[in-house]
N, CA and C atoms as an extended XYZ file, in Angstrom:
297
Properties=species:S:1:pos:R:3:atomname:S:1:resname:S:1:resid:I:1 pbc="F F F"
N         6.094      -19.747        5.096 N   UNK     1
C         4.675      -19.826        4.882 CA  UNK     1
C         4.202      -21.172        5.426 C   UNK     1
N         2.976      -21.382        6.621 N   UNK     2
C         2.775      -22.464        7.011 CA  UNK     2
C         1.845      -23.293        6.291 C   UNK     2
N         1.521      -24.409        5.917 N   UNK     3
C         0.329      -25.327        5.251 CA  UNK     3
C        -0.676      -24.588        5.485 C   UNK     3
N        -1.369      -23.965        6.163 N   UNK     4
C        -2.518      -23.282        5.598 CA  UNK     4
C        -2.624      -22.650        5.079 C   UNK     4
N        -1.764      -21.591        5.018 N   UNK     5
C        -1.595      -20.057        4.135 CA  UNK     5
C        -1.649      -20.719        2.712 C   UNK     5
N        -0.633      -21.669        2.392 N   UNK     6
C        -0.404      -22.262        1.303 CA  UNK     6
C        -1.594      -22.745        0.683 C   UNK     6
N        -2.304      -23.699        1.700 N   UNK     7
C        -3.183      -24.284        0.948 CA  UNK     7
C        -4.400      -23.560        0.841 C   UNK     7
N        -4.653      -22.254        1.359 N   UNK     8
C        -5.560      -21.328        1.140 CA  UNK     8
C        -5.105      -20.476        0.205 C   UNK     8
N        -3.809      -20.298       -0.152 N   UNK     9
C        -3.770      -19.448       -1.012 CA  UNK     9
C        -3.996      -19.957       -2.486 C   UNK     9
N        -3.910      -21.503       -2.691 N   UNK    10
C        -3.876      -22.284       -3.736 CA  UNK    10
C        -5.382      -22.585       -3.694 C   UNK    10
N        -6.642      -22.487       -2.856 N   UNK    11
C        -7.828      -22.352       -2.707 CA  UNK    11
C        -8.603      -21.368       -3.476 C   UNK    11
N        -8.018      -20.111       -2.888 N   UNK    12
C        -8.666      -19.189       -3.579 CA  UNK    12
C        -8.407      -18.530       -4.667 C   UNK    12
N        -6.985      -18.719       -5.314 N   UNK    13
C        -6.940      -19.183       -6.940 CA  UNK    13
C        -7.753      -19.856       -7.665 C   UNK    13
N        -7.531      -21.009       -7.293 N   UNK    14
C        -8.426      -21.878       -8.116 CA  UNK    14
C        -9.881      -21.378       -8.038 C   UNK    14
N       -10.580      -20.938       -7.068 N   UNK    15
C       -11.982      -20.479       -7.092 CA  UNK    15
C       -11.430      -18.986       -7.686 C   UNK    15
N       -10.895      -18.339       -7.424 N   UNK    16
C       -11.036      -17.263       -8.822 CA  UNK    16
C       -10.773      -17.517      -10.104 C   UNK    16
N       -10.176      -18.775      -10.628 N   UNK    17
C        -9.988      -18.833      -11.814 CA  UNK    17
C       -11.117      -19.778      -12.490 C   UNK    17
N       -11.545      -20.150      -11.687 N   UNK    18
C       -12.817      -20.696      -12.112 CA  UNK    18
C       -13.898      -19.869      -12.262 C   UNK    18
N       -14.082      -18.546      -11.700 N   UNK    19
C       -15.285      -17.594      -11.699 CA  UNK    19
C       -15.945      -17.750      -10.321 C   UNK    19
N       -15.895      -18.441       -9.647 N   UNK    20
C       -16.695      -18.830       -8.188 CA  UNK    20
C       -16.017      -17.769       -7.541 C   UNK    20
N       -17.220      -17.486       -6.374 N   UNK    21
C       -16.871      -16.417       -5.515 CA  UNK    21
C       -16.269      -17.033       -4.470 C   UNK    21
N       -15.250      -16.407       -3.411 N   UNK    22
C       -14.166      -16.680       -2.969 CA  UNK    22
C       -14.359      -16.672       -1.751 C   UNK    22
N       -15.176      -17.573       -0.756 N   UNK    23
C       -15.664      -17.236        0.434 CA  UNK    23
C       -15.470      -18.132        1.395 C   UNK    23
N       -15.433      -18.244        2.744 N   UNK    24
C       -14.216      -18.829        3.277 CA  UNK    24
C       -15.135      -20.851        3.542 C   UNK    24
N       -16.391      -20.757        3.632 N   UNK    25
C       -16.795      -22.249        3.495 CA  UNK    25
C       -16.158      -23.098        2.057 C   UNK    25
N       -15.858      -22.237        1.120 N   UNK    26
C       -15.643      -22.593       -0.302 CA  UNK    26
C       -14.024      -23.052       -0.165 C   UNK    26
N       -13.515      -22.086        0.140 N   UNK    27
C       -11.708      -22.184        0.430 CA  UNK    27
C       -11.884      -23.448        1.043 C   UNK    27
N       -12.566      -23.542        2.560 N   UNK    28
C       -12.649      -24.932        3.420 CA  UNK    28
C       -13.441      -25.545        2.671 C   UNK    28
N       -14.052      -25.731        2.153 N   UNK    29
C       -14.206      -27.361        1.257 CA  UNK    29
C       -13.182      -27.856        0.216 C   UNK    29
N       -12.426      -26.488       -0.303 N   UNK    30
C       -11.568      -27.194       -1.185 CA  UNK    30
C       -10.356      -27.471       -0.548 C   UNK    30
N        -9.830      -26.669        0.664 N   UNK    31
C        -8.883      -27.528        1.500 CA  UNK    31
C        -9.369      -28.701        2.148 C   UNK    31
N       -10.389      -29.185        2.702 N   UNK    32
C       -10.476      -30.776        3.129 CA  UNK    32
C       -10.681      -31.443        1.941 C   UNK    32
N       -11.032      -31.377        0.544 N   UNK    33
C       -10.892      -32.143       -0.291 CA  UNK    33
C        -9.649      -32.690       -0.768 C   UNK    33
N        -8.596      -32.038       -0.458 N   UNK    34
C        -7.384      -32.123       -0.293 CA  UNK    34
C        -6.636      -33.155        0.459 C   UNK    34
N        -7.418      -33.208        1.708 N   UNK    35
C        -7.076      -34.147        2.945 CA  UNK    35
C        -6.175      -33.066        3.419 C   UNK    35
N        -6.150      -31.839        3.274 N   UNK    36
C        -5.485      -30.808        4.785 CA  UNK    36
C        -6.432      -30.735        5.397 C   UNK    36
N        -5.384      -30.151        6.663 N   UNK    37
C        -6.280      -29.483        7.992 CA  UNK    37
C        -5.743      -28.584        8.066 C   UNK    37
N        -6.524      -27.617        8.568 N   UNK    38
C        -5.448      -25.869        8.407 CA  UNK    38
C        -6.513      -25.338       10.018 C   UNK    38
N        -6.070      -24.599       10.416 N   UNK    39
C        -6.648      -23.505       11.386 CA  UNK    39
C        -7.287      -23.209       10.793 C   UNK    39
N        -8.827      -23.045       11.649 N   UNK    40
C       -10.055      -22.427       11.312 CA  UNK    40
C       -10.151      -20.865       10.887 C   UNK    40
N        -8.910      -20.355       10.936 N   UNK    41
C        -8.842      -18.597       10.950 CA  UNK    41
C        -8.730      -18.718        9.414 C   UNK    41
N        -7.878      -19.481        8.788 N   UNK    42
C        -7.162      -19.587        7.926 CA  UNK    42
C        -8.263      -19.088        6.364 C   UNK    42
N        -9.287      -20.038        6.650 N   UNK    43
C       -10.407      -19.695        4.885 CA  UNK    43
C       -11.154      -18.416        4.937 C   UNK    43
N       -11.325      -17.689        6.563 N   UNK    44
C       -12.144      -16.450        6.534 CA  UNK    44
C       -11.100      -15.296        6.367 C   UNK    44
N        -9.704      -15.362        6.768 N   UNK    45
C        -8.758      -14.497        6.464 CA  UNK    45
C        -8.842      -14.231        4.882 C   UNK    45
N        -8.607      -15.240        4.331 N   UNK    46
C        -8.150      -15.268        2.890 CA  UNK    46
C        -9.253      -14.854        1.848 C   UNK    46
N       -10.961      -15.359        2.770 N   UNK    47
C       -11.836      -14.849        1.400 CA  UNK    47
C       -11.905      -13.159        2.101 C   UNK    47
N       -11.952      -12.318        2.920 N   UNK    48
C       -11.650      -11.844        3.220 CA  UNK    48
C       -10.328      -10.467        2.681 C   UNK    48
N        -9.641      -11.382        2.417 N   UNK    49
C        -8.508      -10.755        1.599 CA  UNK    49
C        -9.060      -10.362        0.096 C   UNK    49
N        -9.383      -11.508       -0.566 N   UNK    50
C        -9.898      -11.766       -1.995 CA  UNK    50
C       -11.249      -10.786       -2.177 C   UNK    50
N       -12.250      -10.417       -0.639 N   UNK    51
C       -13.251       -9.653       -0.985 CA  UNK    51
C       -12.994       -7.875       -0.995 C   UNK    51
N       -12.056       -7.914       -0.562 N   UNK    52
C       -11.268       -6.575       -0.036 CA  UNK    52
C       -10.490       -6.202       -1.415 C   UNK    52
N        -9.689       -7.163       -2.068 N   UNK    53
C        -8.639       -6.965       -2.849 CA  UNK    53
C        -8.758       -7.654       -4.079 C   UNK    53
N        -8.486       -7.235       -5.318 N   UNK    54
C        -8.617       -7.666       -6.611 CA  UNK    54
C        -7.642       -8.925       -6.647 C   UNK    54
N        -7.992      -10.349       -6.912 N   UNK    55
C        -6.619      -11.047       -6.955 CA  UNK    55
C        -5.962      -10.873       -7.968 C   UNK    55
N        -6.487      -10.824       -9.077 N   UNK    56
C        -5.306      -10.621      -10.356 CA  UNK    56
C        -4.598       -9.308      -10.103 C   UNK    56
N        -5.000       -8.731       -9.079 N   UNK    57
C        -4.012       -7.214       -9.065 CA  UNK    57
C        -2.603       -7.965       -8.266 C   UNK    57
N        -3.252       -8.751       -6.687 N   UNK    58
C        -1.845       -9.621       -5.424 CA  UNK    58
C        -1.155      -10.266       -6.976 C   UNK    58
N        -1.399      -11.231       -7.551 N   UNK    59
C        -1.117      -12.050       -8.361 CA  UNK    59
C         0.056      -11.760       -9.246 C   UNK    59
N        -0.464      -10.120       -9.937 N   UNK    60
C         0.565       -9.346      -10.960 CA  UNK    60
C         1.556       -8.734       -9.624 C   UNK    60
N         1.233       -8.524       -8.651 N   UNK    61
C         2.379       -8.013       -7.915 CA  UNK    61
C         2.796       -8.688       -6.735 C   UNK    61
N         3.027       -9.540       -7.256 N   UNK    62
C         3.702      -10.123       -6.130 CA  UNK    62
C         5.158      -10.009       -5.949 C   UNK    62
N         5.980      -10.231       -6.999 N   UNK    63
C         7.331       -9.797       -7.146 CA  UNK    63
C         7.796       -8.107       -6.709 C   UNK    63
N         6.648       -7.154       -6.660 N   UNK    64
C         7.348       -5.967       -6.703 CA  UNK    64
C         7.433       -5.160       -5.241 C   UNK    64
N         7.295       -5.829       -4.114 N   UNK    65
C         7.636       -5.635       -2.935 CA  UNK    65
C         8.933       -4.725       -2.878 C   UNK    65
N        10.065       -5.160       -3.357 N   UNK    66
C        11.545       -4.804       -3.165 CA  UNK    66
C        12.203       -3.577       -3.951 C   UNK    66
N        13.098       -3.485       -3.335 N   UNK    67
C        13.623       -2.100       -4.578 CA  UNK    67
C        14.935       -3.027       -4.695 C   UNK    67
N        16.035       -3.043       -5.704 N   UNK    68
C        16.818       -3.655       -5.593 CA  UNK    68
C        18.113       -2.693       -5.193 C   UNK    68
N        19.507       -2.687       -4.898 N   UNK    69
C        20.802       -2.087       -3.973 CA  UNK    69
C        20.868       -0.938       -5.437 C   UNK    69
N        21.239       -0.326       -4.704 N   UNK    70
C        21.815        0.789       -5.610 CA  UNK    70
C        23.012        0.617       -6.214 C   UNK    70
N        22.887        1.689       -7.080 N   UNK    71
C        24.149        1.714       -8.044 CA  UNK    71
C        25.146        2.167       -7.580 C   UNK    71
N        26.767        1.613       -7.533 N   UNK    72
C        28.037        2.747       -7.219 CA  UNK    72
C        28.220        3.196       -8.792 C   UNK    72
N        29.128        4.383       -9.003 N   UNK    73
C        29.904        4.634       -9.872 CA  UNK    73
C        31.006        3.972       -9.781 C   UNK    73
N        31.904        3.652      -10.452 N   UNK    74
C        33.107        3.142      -10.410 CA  UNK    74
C        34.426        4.245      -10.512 C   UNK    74
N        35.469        4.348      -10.243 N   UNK    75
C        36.353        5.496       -9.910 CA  UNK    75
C        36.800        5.376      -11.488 C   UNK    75
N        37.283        6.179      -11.823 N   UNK    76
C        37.820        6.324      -13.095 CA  UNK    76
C        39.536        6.866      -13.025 C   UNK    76
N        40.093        6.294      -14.220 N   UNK    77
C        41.637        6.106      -14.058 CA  UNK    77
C        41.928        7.798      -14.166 C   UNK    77
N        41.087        8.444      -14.596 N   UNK    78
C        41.557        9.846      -14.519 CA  UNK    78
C        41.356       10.466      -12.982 C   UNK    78
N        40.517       10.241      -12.435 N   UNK    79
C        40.246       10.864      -11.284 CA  UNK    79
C        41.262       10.694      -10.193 C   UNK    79
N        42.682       10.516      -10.232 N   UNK    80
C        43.083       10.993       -9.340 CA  UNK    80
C        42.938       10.482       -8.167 C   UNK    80
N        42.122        9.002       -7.583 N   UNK    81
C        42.154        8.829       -6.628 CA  UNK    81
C        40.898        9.041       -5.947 C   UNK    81
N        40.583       10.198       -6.598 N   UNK    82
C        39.162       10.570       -5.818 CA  UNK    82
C        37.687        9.790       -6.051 C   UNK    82
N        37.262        9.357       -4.554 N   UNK    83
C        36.033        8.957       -4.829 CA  UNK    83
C        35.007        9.129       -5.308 C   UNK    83
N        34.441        7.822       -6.456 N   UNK    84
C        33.459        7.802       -6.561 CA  UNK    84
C        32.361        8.160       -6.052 C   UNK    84
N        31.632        9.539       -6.755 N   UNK    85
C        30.132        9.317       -6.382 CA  UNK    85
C        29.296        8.181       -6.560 C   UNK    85
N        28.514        8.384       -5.532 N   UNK    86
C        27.337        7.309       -5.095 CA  UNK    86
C        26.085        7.330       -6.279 C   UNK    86
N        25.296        6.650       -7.028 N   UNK    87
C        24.473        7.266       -7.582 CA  UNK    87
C        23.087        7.558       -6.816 C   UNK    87
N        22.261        7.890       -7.164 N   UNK    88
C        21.156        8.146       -6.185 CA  UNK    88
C        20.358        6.743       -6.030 C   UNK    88
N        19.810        6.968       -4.974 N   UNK    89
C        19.116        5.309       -4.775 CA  UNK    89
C        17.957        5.167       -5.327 C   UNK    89
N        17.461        4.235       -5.626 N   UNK    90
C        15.919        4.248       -6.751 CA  UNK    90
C        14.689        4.372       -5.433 C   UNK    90
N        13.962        5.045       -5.830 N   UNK    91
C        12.591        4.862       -4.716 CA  UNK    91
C        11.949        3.647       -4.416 C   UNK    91
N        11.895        3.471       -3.265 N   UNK    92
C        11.314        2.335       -3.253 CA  UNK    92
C        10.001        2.559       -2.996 C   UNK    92
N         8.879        1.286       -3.611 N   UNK    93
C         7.265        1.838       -3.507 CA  UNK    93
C         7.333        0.631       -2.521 C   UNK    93
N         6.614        0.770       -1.814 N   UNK    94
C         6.173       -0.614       -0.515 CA  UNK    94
C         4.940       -0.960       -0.807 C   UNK    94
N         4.642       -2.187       -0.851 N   UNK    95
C         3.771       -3.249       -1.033 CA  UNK    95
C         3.553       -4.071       -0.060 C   UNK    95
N         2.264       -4.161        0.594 N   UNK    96
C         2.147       -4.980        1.408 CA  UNK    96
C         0.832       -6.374        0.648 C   UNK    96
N         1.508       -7.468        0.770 N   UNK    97
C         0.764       -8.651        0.257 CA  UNK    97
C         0.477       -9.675        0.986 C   UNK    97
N        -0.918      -10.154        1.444 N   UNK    98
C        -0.991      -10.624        2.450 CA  UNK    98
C        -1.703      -12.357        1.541 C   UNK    98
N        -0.623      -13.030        0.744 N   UNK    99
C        -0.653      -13.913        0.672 CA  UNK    99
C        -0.088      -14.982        1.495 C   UNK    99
């Protein structure tokens, strides 16, 4: 993640948790108050994002991108040798988060 993403994404938190609307002159004043410099793309992407998308929804999901490895069975001393079934793999839901 490069210094702007970052410091826009820590922008438009803080202006949602304050109640202020999330718009990209607002993001850029609170990143140069900062003393960053970010690419000019950077505060209209993000209010942008925030006007499109609920943040407390990115916020609660940010972790759930992934599915985690599946399960093996383990062979059992009765079986003879024979392999373990595989268990089935968990679904994965895809999430795209453009923090």
């Amino acid at each position: 993640m490069s210094v702007g993403e970052l410091a826009c994404t820590y922008a438009a938190l803080i202006l949602h948790d304050d109640g202020i609307a999330v718009t990209a002159e607002k993001i850029a004043t609170l990143v140069k108050a900062a003393n960053l410099t970010v690419e000019s793309y950077w505060p209209s992407l993000f209010a942008k994002l925030c006007e499109k998308r609920n943040v407390e929804d990115l916020v609660m999901n940010v972790g759930s991108g992934g599915g985690g490895a599946a399960a093996v069975a383990a062979p059992t001393a009765s079986g003879g040798g024979a392999a373990a079934a595989a268990a089935p793999a968990a679904e994965e839901k895809k999430v795209v988060v453009f923090i």
